[in-house]
C-alpha positions in Angstrom: -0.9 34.3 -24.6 -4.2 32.4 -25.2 -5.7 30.6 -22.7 -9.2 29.3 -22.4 -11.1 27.1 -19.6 -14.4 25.1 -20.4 -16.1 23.3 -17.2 -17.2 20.2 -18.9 -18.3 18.3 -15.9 -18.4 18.7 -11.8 -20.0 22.3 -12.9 -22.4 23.2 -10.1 -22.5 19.7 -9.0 -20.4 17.2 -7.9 -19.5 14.3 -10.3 -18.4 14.1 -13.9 -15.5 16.2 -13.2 -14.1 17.4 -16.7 -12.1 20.8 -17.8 -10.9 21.6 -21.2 -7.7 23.9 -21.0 -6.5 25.7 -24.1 -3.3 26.9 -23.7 -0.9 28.0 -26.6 -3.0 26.0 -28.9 -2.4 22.9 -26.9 -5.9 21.2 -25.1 -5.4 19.4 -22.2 -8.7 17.9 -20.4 -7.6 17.2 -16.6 -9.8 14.4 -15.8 -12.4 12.8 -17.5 -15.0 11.7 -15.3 -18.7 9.9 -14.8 -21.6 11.6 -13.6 -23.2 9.7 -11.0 -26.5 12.2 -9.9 -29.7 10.5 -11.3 -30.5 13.8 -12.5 -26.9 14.2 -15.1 -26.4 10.5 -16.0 -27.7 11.5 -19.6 -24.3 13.2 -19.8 -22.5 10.0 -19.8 -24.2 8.9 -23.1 -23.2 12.8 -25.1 -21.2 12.9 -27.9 -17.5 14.4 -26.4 -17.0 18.4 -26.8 -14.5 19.0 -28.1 -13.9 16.0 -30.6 -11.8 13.4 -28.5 -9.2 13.0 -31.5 -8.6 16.9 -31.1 -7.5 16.7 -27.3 -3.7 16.7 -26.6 -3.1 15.2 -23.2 -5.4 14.0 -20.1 -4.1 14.9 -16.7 -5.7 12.5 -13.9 -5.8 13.7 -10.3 -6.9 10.6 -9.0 -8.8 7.2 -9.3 -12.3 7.9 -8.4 -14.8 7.3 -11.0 -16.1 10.6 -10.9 -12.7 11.5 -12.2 -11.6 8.6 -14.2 -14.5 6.7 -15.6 -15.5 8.1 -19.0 -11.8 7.9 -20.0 -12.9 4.2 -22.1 -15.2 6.5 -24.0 -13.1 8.9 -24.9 -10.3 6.7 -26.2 -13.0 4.8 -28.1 -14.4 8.5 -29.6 -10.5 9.0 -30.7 -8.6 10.0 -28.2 -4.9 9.1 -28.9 -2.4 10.8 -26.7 -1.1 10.4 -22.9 -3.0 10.2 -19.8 -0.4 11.2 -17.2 -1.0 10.7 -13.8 1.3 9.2 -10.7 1.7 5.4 -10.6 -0.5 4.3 -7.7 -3.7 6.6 -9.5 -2.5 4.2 -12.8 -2.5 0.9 -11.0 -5.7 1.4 -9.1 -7.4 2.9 -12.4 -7.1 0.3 -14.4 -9.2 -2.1 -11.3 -11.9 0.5 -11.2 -12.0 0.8 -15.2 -12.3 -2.6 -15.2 -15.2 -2.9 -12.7 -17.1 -0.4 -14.2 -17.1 -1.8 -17.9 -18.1 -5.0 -16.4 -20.9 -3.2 -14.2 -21.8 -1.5 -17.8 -21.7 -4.8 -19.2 -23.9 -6.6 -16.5 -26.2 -3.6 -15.8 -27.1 -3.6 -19.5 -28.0 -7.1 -19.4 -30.1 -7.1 -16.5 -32.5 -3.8 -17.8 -32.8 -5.4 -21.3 -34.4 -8.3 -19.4 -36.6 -6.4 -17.2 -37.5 -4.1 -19.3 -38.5 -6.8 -21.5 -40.7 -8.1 -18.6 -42.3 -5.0 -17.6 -43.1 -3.9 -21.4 -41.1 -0.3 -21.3 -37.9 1.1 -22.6 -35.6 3.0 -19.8 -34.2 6.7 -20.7 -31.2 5.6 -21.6 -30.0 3.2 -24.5 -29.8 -0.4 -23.2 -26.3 -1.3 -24.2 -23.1 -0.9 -22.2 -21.8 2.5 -22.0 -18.6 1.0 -22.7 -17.4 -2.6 -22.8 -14.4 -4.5 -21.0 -12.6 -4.3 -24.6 -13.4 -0.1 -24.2 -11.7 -0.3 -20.9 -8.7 -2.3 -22.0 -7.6 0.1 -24.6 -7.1 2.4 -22.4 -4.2 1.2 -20.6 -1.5 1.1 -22.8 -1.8 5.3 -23.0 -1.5 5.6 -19.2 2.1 7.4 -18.4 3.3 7.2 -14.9 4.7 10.5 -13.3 6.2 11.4 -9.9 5.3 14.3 -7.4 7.0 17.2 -7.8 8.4 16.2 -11.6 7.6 18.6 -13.7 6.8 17.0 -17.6 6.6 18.9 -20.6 3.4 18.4 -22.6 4.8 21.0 -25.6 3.8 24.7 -26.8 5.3 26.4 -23.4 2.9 24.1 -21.2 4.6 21.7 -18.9 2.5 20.1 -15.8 3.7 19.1 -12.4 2.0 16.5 -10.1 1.8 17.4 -5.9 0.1 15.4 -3.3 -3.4 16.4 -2.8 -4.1 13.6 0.5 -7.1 12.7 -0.8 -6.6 9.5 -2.1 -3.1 7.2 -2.6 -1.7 8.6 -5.5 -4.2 11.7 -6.1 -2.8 14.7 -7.3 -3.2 18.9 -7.1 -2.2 19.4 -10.7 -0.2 22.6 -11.2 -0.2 23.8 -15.4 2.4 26.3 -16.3 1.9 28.3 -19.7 4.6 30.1 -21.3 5.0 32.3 -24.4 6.9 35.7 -25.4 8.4 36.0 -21.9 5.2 35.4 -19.9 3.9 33.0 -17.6 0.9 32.0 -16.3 0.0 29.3 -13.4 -2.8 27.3 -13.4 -3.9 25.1 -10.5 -6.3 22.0 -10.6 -7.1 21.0 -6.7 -9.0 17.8 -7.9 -10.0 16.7 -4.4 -8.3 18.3 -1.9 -7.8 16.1 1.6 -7.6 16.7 4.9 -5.1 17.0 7.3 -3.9 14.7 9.6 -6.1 11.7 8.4 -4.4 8.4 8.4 -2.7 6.4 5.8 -2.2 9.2 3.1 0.1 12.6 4.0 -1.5 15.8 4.2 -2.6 17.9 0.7 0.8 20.1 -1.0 -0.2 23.7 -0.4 1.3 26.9 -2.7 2.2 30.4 -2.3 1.3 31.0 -6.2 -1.0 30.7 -8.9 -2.6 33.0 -11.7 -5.7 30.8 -11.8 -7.4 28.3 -9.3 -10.0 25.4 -9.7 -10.5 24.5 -6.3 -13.8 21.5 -5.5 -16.3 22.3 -3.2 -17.8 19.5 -2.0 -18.3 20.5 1.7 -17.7 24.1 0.8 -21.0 25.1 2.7 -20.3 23.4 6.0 -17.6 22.8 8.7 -17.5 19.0 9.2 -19.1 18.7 12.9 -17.0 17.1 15.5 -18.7 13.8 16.0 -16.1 12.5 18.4 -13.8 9.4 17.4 -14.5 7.5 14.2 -12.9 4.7 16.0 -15.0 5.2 19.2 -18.1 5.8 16.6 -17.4 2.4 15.0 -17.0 0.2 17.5 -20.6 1.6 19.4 -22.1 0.5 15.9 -20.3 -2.9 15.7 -21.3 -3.4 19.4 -25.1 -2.2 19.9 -26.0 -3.7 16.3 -24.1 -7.3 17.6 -26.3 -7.1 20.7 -29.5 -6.2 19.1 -28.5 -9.7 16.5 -28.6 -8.2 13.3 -25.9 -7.4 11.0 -23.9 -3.8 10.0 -24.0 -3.0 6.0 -21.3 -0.2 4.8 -21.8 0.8 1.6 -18.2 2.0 1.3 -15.8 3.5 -1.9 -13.2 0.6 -2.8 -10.9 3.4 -2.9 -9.1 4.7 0.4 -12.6 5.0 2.4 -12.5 0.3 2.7 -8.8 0.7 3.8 -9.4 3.5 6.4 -12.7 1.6 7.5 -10.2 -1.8 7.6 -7.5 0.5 9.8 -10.4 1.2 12.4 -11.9 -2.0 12.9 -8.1 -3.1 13.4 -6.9 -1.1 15.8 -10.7 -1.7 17.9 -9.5 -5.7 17.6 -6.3 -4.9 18.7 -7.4 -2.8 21.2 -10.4 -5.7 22.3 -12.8 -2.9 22.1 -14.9 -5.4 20.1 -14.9 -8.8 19.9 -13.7 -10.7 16.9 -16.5 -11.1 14.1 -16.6 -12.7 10.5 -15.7 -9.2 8.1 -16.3 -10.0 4.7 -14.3 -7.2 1.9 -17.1 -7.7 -0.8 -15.9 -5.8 -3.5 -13.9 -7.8 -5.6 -12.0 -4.2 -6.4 -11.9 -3.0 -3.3 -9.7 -6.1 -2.5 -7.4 -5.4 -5.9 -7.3 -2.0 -4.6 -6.2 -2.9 -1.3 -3.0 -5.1 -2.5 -2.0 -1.7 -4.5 -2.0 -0.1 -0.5 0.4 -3.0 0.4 2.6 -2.1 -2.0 3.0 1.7 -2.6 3.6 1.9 1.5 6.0 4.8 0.3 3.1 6.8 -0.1 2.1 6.7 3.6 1.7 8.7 6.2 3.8 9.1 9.4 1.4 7.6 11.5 0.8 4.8 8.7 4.3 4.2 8.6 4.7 3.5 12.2 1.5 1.6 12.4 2.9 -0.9 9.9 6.0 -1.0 11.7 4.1 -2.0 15.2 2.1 -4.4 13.7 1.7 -6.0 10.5 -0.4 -4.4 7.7 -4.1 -3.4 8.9 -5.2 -5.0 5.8 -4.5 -8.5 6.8 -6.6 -8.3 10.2 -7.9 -11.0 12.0 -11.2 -12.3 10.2 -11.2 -10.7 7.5 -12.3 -12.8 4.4 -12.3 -11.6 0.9 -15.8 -12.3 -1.1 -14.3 -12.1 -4.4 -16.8 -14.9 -6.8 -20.7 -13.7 -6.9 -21.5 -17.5 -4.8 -19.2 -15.8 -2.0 -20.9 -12.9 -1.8 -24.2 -14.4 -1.8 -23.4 -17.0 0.7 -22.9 -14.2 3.3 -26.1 -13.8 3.7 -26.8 -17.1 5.3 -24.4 -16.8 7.7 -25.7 -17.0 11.2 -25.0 -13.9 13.8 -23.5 -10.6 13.5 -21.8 -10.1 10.3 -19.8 -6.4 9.0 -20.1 -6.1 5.3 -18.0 -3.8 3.6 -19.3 -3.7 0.1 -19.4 -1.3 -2.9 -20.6 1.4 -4.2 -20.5 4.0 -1.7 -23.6 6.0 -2.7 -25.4 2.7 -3.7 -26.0 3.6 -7.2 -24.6 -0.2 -8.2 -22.3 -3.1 -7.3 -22.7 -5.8 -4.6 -23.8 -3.2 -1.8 -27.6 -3.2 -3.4 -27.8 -6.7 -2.5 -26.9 -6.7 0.6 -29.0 -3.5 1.3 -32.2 -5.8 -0.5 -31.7 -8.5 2.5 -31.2 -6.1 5.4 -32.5 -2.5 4.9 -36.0 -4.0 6.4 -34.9 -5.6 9.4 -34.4 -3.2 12.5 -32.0 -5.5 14.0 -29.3 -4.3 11.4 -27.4 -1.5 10.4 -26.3 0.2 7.9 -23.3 2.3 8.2 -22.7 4.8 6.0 -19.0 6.6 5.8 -18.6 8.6 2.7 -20.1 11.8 0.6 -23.9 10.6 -0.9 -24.5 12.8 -3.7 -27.9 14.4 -4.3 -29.9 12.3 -6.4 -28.1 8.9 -5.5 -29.8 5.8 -3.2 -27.3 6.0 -0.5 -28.1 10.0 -0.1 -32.1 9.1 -0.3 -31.4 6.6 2.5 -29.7 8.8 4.4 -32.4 11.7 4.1 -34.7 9.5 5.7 -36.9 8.2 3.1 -38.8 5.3 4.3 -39.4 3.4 1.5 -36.6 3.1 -1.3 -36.2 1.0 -4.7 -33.7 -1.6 -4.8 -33.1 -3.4 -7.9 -36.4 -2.7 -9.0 -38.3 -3.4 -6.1 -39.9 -1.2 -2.9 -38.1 -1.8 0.5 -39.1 -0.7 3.5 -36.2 1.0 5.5 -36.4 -0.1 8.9 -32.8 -0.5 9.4 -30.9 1.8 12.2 -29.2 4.5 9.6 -26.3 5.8 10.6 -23.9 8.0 9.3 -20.3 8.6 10.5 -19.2 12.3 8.6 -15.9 12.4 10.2 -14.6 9.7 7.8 -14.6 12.7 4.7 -11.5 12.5 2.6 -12.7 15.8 1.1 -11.8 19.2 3.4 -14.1 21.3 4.7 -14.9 24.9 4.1 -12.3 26.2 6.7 -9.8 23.8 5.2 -10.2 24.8 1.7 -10.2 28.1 2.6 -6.6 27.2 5.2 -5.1 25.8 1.8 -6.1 28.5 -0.1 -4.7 31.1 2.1 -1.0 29.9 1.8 -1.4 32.0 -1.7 1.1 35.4 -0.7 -0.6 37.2 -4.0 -4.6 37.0 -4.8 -4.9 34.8 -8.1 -6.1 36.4 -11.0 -9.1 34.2 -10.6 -10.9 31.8 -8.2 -13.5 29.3 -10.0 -15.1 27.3 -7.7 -15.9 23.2 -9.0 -16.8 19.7 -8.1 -19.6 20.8 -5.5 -23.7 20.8 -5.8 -24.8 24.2 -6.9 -25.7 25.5 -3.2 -22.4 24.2 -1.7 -19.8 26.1 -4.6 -22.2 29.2 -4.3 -21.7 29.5 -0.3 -18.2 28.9 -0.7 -17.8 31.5 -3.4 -19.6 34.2 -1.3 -17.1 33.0 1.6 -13.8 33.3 0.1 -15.6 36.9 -1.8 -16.1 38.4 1.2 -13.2 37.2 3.2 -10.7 38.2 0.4 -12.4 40.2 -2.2 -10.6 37.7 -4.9 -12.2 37.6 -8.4 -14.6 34.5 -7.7 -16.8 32.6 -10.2 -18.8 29.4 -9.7 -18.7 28.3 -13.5 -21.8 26.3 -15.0 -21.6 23.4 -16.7 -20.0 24.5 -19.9 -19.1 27.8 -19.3 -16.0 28.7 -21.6 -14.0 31.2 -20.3 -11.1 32.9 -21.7 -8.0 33.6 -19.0 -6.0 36.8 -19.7 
């Protein structure tokens, strides 16, 4: 049997989540992802290794970009075959595809200019990445699969989709290799949820696998009980109303805008707080959010009995969809308390720098973060207390109350990675630990080391190992 695993991305940190699997002479890369740290963004702009035209199959977990977003590149290298993944990660893919070609497209545009003005040249080249067209010719090789259906990708590998809760539609991807009566199992967590958070169902768990990639994200912590999100919110919503300024939330158009929509609706409903102008400005965060209206077979108990109670959390009282770049920039000549729920979630583009540019110096406003901010990223030097930070080329003052709510993490923590992982009856042959900045995987290694005494190794970025 030959089998082979190179950690192309999400190596020792946490974005540009990529692995190469050889299996039976078959490669199968299971995601395909952007690197988002300031510090690996010259990644984005490599040549592809191995040759894209040489790759088999790409399995998706889910629709972040981190996961999804070099994809247009790869098809445009050469990359012919299938990109399987479930149909709510397909549908919401293509929005955030979309976005980011057009970000690409926009972001080149603006640097050439002020580059061009300031007399330098940046450290990367100032054309897109990729274009709209890139982004488009991907879709036609998307190929929708269902949890628990296994599909058979040829040579003795088939692949089978489970629910990882993370995201709607994300996926723990489960590779079985056979060949001269043997078997091996290889699992892919992507990014592993947690339990009992609302809207999506709780991550698939297994008693087996040979070999397991398991993320890391929050492997070196326990998330802290902060009390209720909901409670948490609506203190923000209320104190930052009183003091007359306005609450920013850099949020992820994907799942973290819903849940933060769910919270704010059940407050309303409750009359915790009192009815406000919410503006949705992410023109895919509002695409996204019709795909929620639609795959409600994908929910969650409590979800599903929400829904049934009331009507759909995403068509709240007051909400108002900035989807043209007038709207958006009207909102901020709106008089009194405003909630902006704007992308990106670690700041590093979209409509969220903006509104960050017109209200991260006055102390009157907030600004609410509710997601991961990897190392390297505005949002995470915002959050670390710098008190002056660049904004679209410009020094800010940040004088804004900074809050940040951890409880809202779709990613599990170290006990609940190492929960999942215990459902194994038989030690894997292997434990490689992903997707997590280097300190993070390393703790967690050690943990699940000394806890088990499982083989463990925290891969670099392109490691190649071979699997026996």
């Amino acid at each position: 049997m030959q089998l082979k695993v190179k950690f192309l991305g999400a190596a020792q940190n946490v974005t540009g989540s990529r692995h190469l699997l050889q299996a039976n002479g078959t490669r199968l890369l299971v995601d395909c992802g952007f690197f988002q740290e300031r510090q690996f963004k010259a990644r984005n702009w490599d040549p592809f290794d191995p040759p894209p035209d040489s790759i088999d199959a790409v399995l998706l977990t889910h629709a972040h970009l981190d996961h999804c977003g070099l994809l247009p590149k790869l098809v445009r290298e050469g990359f012919k075959g299938k990109i399987y993944c479930t149909a709510a990660t397909a549908e919401i893919v293509q929005i955030i595809l979309l976005d980011s070609a057009k970000i690409q497209e926009e972001d080149a545009k603006y640097k050439r200019k002020r580059h061009k003005r300031e007399g330098r040249k940046g450290p990367y080249p100032e054309v897109p990445l990729y274009t709209t067209k890139d982004a488009e010719a991907c879709l036609p090789l998307f190929s929708q699969v269902e949890y628990r259906k296994s599909i058979d990708i040829g040579d003795g590998v088939e692949a089978t989709f489970y629910d990882a809760g993370h995201v709607l539609g994300s996926s723990i991807i489960r590779v079985k290799v056979r060949q001269e009566g043997q078997e091996r199992i290889i699992l892919f967590s992507g990014d592993i949820g947690r339990p009992d958070r609302p809207i999506v169902c709780d991550p698939t768990v297994f008693d087996k696998a040979d070999y397991v990639l398991i993320e890391s994200t929050y492997g070196d912590r326990v998330h802290e009980d902060t009390g209720d999100i909901k409670e948490l919110i609506g203190e923000v919503i209320n104190s930052t109303r009183k003091a007359g300024g306005n609450i920013i939330i850099p949020s992820f158009a994907l799942e973290r805008s819903q849940e933060v929509l769910y919270y704010i609706n059940e407050l309303l409903l409750e009359g915790t707080i009192p009815q406000l102008k919410i503006f949705l400005d992410s023109p895919m965060a509002t695409r996204v959010t019709r795909v929620f209206k639609h795959h409600a077979e994908l929910f969650d108990k409590e979800m599903t009995e929400f829904v049934k109670r009331h009507k759909s959390p995403f068509d709240l009282p007051g909400l108002e969809m900035a989807g043209k770049a007038k709207e958006s920039k009207a909102i901020n000549h709106i008089k009194g308390t405003v909630i902006v729920i704007a992308g990106s979630g670690m700041c590093t583009g979209g409509r969220v720098k903006h509104h960050l540019v017109n209200n991260i110096a006055g102390p009157q406003n907030t600004i609410m973060f509710v997601g991961y901010q990897a190392f390297g990223t505005l949002g995470r030097r915002i959050v670390d207390g710098e008190k002056r930070v660049r904004i679209l080329g410009r020094n800010y003052p940040v004088r804004a109350r900074i809050v940040r709510i951890n409880g809202f993490s779709a990613h599990a923590d170290r006990d609940e990675l190492f929960k999942w992982l215990s459902t194994l009856k038989e030690p894997p042959r292997k434990l490689f630990v992903v997707h997590g900045e280097a300190e993070s995987a390393c703790s967690f290694g050690d943990y699940v080391r000394q806890k088990t005494g499982w083989h463990v190794t925290v891969p670099a970025y392109q490691d190649e190992i071979v699997l026996d």
